[in-house]
Backbone as a chain_set.jsonl record, in Angstrom:
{"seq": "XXXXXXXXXXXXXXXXXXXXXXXXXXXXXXXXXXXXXXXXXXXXXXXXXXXXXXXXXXXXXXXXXXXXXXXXXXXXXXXXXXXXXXXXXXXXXXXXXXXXXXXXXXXXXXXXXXXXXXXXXXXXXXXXXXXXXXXXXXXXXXXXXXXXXXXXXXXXXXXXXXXXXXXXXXXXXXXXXXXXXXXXXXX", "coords": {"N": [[134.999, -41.299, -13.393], [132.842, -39.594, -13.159], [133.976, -37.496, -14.728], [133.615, -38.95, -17.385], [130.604, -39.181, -17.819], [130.232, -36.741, -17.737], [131.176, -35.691, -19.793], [129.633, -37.69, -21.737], [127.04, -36.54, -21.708], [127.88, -33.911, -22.749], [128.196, -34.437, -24.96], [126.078, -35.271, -26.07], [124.619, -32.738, -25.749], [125.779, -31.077, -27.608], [125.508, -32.618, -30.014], [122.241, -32.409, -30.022], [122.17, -30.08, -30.456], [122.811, -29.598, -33.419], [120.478, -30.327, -34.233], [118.699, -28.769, -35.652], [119.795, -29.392, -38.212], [118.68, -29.858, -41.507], [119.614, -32.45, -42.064], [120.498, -33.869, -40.188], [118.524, -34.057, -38.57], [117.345, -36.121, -37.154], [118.773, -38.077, -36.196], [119.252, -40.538, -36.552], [120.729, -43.953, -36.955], [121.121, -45.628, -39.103], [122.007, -46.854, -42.353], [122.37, -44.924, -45.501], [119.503, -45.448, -47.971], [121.102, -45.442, -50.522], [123.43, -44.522, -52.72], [124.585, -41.225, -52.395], [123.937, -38.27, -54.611], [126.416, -37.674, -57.368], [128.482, -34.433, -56.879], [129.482, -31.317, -58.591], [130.417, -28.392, -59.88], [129.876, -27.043, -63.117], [131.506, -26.733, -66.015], [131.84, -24.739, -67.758], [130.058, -23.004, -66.406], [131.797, -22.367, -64.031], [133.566, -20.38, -63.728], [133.654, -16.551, -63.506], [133.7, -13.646, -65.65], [133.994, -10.384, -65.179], [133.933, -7.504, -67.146], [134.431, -3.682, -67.699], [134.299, -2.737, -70.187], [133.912, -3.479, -73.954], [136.893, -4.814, -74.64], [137.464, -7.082, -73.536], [139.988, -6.968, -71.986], [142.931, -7.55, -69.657], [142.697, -4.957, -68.246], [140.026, -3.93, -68.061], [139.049, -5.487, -66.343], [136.299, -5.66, -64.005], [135.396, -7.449, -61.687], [135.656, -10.544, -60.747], [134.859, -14.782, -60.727], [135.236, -17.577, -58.784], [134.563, -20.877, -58.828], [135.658, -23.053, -56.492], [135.314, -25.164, -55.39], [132.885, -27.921, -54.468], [131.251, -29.704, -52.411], [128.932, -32.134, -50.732], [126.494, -33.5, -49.007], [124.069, -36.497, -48.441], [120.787, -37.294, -47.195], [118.742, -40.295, -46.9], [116.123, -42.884, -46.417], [114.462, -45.785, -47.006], [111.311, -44.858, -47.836], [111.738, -42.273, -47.895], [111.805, -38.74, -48.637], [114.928, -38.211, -50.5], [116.68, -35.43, -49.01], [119.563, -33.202, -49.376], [122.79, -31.581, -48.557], [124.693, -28.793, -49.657], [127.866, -28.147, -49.953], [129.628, -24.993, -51.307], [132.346, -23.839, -52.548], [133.798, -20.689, -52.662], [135.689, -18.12, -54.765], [137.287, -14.619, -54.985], [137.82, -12.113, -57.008], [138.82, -8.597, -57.149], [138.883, -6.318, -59.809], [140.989, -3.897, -61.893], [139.089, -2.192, -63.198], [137.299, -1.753, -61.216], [134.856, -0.152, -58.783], [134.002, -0.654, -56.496], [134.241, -1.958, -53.1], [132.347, -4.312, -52.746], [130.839, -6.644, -53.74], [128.337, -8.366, -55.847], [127.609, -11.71, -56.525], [125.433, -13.815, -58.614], [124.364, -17.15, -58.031], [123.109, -20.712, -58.944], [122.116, -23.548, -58.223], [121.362, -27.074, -59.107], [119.281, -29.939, -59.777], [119.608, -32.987, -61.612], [118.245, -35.298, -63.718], [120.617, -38.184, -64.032], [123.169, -36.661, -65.9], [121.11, -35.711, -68.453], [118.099, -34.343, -67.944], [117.036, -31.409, -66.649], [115.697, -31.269, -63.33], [115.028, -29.159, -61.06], [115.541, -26.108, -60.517], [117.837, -23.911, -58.524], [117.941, -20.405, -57.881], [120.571, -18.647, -56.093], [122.654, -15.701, -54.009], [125.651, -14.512, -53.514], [127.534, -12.791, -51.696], [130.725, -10.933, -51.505], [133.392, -9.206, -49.791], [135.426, -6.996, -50.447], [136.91, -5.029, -48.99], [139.496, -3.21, -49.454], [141.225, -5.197, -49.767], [141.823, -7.293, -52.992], [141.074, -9.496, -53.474], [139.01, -12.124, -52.208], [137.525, -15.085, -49.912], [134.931, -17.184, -50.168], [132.473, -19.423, -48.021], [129.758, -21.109, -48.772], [126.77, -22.358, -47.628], [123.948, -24.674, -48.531], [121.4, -25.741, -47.477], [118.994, -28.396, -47.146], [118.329, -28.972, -50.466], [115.8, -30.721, -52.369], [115.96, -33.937, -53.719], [113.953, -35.55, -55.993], [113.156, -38.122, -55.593], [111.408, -41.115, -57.404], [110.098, -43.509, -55.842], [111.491, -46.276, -52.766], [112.884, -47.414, -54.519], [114.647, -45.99, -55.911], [118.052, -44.991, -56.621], [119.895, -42.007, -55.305], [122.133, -42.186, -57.297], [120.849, -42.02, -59.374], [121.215, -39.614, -59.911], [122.305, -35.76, -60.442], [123.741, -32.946, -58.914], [124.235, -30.11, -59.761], [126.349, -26.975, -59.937], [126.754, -23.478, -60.756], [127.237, -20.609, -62.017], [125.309, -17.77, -62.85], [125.626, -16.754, -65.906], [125.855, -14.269, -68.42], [125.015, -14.741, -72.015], [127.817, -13.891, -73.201], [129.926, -14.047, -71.266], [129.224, -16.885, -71.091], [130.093, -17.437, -73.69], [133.277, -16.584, -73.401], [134.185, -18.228, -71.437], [133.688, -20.694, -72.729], [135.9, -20.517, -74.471], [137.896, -20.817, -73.536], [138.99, -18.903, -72.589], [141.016, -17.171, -70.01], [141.873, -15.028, -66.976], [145.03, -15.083, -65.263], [146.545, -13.434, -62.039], [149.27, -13.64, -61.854], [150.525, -14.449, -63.972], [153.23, -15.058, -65.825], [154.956, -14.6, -63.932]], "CA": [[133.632, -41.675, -13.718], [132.021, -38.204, -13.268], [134.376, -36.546, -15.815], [133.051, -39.779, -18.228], [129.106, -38.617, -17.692], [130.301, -35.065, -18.008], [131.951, -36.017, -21.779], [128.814, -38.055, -22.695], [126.271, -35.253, -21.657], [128.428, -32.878, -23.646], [128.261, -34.848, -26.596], [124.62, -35.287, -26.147], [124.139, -31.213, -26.352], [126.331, -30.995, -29.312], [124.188, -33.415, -31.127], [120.886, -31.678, -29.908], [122.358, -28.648, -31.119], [122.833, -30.011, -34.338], [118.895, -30.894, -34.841], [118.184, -27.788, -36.949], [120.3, -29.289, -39.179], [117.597, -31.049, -41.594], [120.199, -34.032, -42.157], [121.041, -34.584, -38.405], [117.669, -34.02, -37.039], [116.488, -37.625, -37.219], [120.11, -39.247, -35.31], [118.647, -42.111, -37.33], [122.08, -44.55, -37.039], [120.815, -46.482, -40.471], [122.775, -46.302, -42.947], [121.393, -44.29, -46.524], [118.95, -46.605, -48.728], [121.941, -45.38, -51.926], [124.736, -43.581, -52.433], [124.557, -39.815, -52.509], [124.584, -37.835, -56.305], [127.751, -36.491, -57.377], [127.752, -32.961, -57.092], [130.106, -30.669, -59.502], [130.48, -27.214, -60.868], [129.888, -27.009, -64.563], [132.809, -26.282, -66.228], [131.612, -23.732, -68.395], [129.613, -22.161, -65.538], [132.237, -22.185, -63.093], [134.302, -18.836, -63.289], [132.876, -15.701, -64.044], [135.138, -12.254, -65.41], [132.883, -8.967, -65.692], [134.383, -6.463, -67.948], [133.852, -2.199, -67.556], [134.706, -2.441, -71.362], [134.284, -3.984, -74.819], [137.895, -5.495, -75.131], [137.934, -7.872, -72.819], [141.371, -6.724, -71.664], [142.85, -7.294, -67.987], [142.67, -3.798, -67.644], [139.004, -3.928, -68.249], [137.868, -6.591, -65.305], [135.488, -5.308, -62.418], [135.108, -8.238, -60.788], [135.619, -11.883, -61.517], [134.629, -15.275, -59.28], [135.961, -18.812, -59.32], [133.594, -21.872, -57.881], [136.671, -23.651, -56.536], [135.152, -26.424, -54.738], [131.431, -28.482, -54.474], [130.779, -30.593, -51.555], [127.384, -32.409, -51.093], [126.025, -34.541, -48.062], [122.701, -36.274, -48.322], [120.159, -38.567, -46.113], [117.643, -40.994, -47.274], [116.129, -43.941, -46.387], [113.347, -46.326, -46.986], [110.515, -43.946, -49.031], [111.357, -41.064, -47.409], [112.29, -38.293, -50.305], [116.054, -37.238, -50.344], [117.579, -34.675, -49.131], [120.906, -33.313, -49.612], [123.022, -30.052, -48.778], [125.624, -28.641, -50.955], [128.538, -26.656, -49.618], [130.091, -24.211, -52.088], [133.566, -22.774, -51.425], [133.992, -19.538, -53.66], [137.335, -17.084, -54.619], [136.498, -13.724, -55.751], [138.941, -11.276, -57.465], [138.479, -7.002, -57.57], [139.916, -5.903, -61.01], [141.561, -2.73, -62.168], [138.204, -1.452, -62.959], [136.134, -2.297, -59.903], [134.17, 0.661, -58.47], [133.037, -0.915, -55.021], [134.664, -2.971, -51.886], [131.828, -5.353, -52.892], [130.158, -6.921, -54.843], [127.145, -9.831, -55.21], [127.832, -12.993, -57.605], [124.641, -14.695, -58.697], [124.953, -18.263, -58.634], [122.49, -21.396, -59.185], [122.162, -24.991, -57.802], [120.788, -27.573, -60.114], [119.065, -31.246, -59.517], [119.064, -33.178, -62.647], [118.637, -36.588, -63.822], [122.099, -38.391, -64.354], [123.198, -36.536, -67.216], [119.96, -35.73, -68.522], [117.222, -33.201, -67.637], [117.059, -30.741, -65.121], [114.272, -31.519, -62.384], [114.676, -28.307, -60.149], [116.956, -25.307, -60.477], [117.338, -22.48, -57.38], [118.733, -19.329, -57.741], [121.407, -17.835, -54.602], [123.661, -14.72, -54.335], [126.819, -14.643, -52.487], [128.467, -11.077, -51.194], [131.847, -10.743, -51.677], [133.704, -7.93, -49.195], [136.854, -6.823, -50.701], [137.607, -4.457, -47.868], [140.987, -2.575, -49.166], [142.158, -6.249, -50.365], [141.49, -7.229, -54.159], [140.71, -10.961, -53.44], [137.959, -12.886, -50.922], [136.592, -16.409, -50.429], [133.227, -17.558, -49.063], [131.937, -20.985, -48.559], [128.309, -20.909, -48.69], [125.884, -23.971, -47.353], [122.471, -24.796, -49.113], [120.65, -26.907, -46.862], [117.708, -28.813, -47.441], [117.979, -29.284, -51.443], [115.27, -31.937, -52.234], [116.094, -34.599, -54.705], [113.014, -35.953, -56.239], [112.648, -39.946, -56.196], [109.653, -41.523, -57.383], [109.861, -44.626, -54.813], [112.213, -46.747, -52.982], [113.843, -48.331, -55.271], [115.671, -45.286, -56.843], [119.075, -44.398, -55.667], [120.685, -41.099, -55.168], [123.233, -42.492, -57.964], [120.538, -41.733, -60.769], [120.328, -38.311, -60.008], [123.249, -35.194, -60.355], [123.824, -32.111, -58.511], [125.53, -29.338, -60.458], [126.37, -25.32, -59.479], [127.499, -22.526, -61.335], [127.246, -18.867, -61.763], [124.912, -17.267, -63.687], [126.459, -16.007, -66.834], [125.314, -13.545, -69.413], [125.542, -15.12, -73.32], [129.01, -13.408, -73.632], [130.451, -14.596, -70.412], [129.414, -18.114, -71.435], [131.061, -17.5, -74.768], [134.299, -16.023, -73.047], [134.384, -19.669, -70.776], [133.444, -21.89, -73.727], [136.742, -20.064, -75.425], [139.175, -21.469, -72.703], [139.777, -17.136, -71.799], [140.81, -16.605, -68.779], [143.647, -14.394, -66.46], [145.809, -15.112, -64.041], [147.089, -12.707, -61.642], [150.527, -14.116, -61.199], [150.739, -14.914, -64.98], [154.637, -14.225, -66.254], [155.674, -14.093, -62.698]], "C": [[132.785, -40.431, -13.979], [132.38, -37.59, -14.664], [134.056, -36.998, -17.409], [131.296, -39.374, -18.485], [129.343, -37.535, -18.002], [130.412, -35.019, -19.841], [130.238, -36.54, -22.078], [127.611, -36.999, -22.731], [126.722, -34.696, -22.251], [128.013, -33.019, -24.995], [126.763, -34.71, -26.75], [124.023, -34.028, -26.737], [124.741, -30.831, -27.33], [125.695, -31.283, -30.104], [122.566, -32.78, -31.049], [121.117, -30.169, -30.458], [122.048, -28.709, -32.385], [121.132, -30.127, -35.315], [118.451, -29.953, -35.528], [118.372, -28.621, -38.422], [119.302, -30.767, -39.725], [118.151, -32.89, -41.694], [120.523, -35.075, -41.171], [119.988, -34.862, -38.105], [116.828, -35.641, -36.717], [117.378, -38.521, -36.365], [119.933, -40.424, -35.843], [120.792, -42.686, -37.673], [122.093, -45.253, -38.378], [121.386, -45.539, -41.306], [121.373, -45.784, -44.603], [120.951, -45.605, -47.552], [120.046, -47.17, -49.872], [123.097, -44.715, -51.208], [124.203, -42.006, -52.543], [124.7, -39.578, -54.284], [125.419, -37.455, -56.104], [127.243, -35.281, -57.66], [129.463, -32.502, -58.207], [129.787, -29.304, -59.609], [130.162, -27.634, -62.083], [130.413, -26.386, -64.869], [132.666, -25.002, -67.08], [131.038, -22.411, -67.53], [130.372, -22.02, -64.412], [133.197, -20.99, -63.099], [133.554, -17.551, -64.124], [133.945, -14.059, -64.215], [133.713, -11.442, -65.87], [133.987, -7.788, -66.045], [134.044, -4.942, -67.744], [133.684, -2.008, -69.459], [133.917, -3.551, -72.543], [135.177, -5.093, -74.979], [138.164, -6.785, -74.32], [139.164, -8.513, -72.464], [141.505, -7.05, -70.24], [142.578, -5.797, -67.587], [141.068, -2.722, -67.889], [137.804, -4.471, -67.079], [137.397, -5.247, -64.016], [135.776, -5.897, -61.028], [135.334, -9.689, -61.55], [135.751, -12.997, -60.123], [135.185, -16.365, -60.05], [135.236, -19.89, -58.232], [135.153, -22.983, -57.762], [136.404, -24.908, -55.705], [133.756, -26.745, -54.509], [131.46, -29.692, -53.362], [129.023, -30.986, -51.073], [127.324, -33.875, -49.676], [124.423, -34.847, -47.815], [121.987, -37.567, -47.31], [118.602, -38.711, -47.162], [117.441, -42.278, -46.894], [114.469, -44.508, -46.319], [112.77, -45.399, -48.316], [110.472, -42.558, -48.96], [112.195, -39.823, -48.785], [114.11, -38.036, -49.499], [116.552, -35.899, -50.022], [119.076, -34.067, -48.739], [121.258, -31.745, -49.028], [124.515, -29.891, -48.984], [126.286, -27.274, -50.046], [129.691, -26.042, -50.905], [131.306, -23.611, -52.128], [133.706, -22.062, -52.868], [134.922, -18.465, -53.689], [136.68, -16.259, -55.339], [137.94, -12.703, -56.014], [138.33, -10.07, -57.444], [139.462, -6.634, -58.302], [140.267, -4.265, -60.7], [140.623, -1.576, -62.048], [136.752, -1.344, -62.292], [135.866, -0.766, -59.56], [133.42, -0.119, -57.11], [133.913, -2.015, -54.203], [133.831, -4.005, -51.857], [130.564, -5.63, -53.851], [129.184, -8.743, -54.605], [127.255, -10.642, -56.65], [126.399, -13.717, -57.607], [125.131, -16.138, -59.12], [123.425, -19.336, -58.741], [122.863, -22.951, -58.796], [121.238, -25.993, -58.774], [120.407, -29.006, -60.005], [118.817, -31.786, -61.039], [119.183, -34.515, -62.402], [120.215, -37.121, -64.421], [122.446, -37.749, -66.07], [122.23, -36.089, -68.251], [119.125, -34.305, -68.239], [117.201, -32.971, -66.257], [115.851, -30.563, -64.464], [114.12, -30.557, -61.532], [115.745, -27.344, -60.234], [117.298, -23.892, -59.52], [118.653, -21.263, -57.691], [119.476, -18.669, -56.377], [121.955, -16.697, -55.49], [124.539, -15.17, -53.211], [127.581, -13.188, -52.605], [130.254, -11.281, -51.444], [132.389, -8.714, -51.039], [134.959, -8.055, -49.467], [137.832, -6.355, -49.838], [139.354, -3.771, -48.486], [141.79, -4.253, -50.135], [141.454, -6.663, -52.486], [140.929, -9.019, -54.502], [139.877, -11.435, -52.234], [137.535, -13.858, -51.56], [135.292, -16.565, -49.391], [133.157, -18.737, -49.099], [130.502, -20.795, -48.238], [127.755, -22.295, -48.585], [124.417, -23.802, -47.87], [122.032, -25.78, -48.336], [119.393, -27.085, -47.371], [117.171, -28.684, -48.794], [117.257, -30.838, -51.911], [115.514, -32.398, -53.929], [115.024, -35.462, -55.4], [112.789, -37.623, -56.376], [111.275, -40.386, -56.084], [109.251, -42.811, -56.517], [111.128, -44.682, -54.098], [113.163, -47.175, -53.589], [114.707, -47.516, -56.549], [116.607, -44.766, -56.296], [119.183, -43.447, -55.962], [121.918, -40.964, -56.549], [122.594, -41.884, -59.278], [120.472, -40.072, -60.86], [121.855, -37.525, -60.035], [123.141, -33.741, -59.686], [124.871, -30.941, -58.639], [125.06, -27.726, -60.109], [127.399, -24.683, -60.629], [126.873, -21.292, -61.583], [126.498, -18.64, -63.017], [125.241, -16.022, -64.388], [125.404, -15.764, -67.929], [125.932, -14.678, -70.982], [127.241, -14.822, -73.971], [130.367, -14.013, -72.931], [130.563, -15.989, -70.272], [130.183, -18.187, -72.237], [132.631, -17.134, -74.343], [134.372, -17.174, -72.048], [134.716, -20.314, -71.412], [135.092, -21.967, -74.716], [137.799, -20.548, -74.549], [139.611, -19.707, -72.344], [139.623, -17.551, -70.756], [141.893, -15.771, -68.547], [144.074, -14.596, -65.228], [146.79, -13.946, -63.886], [148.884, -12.887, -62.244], [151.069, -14.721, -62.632], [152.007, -14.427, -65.644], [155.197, -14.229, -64.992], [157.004, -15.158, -62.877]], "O": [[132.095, -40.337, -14.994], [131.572, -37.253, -15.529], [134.092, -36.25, -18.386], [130.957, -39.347, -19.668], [128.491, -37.104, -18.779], [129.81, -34.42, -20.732], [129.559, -35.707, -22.678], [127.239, -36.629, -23.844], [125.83, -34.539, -23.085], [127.642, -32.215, -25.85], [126.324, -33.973, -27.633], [123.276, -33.96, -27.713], [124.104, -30.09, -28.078], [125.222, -30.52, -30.946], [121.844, -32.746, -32.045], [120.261, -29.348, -30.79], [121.1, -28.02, -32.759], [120.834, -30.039, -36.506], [117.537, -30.348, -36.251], [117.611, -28.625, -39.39], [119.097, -31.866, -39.21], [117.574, -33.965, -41.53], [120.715, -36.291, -41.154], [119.897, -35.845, -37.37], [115.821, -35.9, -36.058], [116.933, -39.551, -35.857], [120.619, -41.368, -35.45], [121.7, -42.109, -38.271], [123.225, -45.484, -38.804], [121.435, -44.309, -41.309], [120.188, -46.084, -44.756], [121.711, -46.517, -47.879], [120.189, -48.337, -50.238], [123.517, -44.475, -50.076], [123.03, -41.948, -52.91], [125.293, -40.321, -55.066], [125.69, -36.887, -55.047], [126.232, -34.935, -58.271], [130.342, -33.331, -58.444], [128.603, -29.079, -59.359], [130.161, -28.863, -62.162], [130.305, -25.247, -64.414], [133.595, -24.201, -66.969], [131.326, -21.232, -67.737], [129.724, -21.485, -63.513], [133.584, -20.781, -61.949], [132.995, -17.674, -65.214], [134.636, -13.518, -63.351], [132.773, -11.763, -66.597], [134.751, -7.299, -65.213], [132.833, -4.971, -67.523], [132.941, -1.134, -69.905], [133.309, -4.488, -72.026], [134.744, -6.187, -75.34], [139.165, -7.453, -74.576], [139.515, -9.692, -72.485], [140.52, -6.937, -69.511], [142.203, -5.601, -66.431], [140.922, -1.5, -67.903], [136.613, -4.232, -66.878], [138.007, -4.339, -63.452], [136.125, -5.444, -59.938], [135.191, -9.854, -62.761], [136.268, -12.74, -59.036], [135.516, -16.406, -61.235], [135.336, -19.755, -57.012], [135.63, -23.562, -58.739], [137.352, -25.625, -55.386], [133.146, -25.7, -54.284], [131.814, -30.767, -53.845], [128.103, -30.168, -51.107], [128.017, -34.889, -49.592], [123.627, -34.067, -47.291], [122.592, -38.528, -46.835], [117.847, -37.944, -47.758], [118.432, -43.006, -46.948], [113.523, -43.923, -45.792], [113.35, -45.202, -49.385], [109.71, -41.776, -49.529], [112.998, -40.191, -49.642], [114.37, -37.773, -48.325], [116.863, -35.223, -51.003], [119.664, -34.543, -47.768], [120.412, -30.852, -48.983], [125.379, -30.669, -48.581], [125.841, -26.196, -49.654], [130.549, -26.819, -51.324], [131.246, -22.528, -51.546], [133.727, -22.653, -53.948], [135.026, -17.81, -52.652], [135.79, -16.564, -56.132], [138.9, -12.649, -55.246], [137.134, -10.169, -57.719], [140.629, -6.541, -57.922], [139.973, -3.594, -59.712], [140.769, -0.534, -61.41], [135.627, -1.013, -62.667], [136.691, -0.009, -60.07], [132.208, -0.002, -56.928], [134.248, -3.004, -54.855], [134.181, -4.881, -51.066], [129.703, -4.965, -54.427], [129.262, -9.688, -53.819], [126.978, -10.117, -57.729], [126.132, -14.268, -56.539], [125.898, -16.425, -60.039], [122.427, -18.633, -58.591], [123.948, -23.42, -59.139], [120.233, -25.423, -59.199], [121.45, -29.638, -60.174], [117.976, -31.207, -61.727], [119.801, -35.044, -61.478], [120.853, -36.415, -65.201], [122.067, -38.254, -67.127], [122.852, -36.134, -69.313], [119.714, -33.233, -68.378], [117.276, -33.655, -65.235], [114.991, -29.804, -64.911], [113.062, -30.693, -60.919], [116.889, -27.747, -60.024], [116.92, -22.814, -59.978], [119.88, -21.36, -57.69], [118.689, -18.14, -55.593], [121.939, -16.515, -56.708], [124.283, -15.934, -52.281], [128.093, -12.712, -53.618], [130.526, -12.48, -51.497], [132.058, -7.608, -51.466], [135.668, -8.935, -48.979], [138.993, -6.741, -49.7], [140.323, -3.981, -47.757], [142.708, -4.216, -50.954], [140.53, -5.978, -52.925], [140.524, -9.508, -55.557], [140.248, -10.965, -51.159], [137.236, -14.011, -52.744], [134.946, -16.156, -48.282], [133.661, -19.346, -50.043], [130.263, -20.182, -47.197], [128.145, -23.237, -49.276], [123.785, -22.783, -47.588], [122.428, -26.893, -48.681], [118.739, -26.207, -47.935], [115.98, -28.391, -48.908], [117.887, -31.894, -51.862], [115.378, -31.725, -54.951], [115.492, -36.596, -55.299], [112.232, -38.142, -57.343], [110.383, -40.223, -55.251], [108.062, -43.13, -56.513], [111.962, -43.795, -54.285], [114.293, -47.29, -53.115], [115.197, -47.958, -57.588], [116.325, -43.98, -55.391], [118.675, -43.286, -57.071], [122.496, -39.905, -56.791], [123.289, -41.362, -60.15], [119.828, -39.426, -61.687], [122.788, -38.27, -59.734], [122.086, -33.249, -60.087], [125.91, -30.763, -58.003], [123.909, -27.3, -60.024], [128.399, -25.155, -61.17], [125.726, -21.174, -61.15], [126.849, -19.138, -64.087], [125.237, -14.853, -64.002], [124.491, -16.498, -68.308], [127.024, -15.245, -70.989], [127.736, -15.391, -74.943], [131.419, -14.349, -73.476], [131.485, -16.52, -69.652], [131.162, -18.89, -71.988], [133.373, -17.532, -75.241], [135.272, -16.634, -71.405], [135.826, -20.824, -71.263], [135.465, -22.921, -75.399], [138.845, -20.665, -75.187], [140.689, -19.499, -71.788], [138.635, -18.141, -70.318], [142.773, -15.591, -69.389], [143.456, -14.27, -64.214], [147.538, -13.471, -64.74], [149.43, -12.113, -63.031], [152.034, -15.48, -62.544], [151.913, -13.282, -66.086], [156.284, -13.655, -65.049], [157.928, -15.135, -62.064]]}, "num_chains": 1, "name": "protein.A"}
């Protein structure tokens, strides 16, 4: 019986721990008014190669990143506005002609309407510590991205939540072209 009170007290301070977190802090057991938006990368904005060079040779890269995964959990209910937070998981490569154990990837989070126009767009960075190795991943959490509904009666479903790396005009064009390199390519 004791060691039963001991467990539910435990759980209790777990969950009070939790209350930073803006999606927990309500314990509200009701379920969400909708569904959540899908979240995504954008396929064009999701890997990024930086060149020292012109040729855009392997024996040219710096640095290059890869958005390899988008997860998204949001709370709403009744009129209260949405919000959502978006975890990121990110692979980072150090090329041939890297010059630093690290390096900072700008990336971007994006609320739009389904398909449609973009209603809010935030700029992040993410570090990348190579340390001696030539590869690192991060997962990065965005909490508290607000999704804009104009009442009730709009779900989570009309709306989309897309990330990707902010790329120079060249680096888009070098996506849009299907380039890329794999390490392990010929192996």
């Amino acid at each position: 019986m004791i060691m039963r009170v001991l467990a539910v007290l435990a759980a209790g301070l777990m969950l009070a721990a939790c209350g930073s977190n803006p999606l927990t802090r309500a314990l509200d057991s009701r379920q969400n008014a909708g569904p959540c938006p899908p979240v995504a990368a954008l396929y064009d904005a999701s890997r990024i190669v930086e060149f020292s060079g012109d040729t855009n040779s392997f024996h040219e890269i710096t640095y290059s990143g890869e958005i390899t995964g988008v997860d998204l959990v949001c709370r709403y209910l009744d009129d209260q506005p949405m919000r959502a937070e978006v975890e990121i998981d990110f692979a980072f490569g150090k090329g041939p002609q890297a010059d630093s154990n690290r390096h900072t990837y700008r990336y971007w989070v994006a609320v739009t309407r389904r398909s449609s126009k973009v209603l809010a767009k935030q700029y992040f960075t993410v570090d990348a510590n190579f340390a001696g190795n030539t590869i690192d991943g991060r997962r990065e959490v965005i909490q508290d991205i607000l999704v804009p509904r104009a009442d009730e009666t709009i779900s989570g479903s009309n709306f989309e939540v897309i990330v990707g790396f902010d790329l120079t005009d060249e680096q888009l064009a070098f996506n849009r072209e299907g380039r890329r390199f794999r390490l392990d390519a010929g192996s």
